[in-house]
N, C-alpha and C positions, 0 to 999 in steps of 0.2 A: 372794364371796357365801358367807355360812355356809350350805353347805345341809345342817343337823341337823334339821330340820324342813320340809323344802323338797320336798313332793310335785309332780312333773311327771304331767302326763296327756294324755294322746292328745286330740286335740282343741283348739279356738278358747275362747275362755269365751262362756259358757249353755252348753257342747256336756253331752251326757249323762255323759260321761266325768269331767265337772268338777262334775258331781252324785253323782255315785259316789264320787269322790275326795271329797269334802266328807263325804260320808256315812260312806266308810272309818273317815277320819282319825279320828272321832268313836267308831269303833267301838274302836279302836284305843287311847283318850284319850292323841292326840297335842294337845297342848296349843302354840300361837303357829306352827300351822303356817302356812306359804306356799303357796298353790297356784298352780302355772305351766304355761299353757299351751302345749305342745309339737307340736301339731298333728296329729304322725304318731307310729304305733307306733316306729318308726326314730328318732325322734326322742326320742321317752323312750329309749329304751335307748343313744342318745349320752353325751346329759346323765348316767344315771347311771353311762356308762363315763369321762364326762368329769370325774366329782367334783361336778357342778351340783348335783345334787339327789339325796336317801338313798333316796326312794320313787317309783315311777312306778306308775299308773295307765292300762289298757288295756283295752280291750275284747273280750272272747276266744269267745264264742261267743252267738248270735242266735236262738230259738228257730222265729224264718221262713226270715230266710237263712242258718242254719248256722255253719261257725266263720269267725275273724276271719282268713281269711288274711294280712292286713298285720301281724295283731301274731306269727300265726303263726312267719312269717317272720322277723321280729328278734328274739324269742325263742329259735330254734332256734341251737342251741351258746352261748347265753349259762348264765354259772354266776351263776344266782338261784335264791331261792328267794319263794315266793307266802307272804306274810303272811294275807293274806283275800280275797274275793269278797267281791260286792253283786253282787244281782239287784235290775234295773230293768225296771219294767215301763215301754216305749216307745212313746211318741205323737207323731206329728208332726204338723205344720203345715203347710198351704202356705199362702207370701207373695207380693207382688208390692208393688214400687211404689205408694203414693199416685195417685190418678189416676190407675192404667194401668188401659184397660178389658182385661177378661176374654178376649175375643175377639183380643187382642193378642199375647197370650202361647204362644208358641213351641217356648220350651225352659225344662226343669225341672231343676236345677241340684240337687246333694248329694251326699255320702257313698257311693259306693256300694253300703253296706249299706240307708241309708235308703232307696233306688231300688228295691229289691231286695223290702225289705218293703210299699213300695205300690204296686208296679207293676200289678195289675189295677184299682185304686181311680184310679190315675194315667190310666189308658185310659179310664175313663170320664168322669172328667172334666176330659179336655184330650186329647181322642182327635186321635193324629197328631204331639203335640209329640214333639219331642227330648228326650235327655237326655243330661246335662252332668255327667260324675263329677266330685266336686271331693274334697281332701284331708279335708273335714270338715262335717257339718252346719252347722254353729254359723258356720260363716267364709263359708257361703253368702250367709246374712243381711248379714253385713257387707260383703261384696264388693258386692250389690245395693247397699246404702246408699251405701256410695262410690264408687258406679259404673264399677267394675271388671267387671260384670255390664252387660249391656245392658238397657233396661228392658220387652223383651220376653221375660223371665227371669222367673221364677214359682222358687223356693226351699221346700225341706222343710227345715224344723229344729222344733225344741223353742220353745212357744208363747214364752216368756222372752226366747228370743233373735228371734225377729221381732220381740214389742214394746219390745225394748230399743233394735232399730235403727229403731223406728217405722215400721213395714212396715205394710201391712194384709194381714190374714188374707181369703183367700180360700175355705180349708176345716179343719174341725180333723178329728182322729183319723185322718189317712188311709189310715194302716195298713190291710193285708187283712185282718187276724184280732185281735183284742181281747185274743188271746193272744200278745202281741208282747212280749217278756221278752228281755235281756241281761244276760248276766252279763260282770261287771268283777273283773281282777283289782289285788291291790296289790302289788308286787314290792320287792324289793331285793335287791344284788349279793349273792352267799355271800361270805362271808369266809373 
């Protein structure tokens, strides 16, 4: 794989990460770029220790829940350097199955950062459910779609990635504060 223009980013596709990175790129005028989703912060920082890809994409601090400890963490002792930010202002979703009634639903399945920024919004409306860390928003929606998720699983991700996997929306902005902002970084190895 040529990866001259080959940005990897944290996160499933719809995830925020893969809006940021779209966004970067642009900022950047990287022109015939490739964007590949990598899932986890550890996961971009393979790829660009593997040769995969020149740029990764991460999400490094949340203005509800604080910093990213996962990209934290694979960042520390790597020799990069940060090309640019993007600041996203973040919204989520909740989904559920087709046909599942409301009353069904259980456990709330995502990101542990997205968990984090609706948790009192979460208590209210689905007081008692579970919650279910997963690696990414974005792979929440699709793990429900292809039933890897049970369908008394209710998902937060970005409105894109619910209507992509045909979910239905059960609530939008569920965020605590309207002031819900992440910043993303774009990386590559120092030379």
């Amino acid at each position: 794989m040529n990866n001259n223009q080959t940005i990897g980013y944290q996160g499933d596709q719809y995830s925020n990460s893969m809006e940021a990175a779209a966004r970067m790129a642009k900022k950047l005028s990287l022109s015939d770029v490739t964007l590949l989703p990598l899932i986890s912060s550890q996961g971009v920082v393979n790829a660009l220790l593997g040769g995969t890809i020149k740029f990764g994409v991460m999400a490094v601090e949340n203005t509800l829940a604080g910093t990213v400890i996962e990209t934290e963490k694979a960042l520390s002792g790597l020799r990069h350097e940060t090309l640019c930010t993007e600041q996203i202002h973040i919204h989520h979703c909740l989904f559920k199955l087709p046909d599942t009634d409301d009353g069904s639903i259980t456990v709330v399945a995502s990101h542990i950062q997205a968990l984090s920024q609706c948790e009192k919004n979460l208590n209210l409306l689905l007081p008692g459910s579970r919650r279910l860390e997963l690696k990414d928003t974005a792979i929440g929606a699709r793990y429900l779609r292809e039933g890897k998720l049970p369908a008394s699983t209710a998902v937060l991700c970005r409105r894109d990635a619910g209507e992509a996997y045909r979910l239905t929306m059960m609530a939008e902005n569920v965020e605590d504060s309207d002031r819900n902002f992440t910043t993303f970084c774009l990386v590559k190895l120092r030379e």
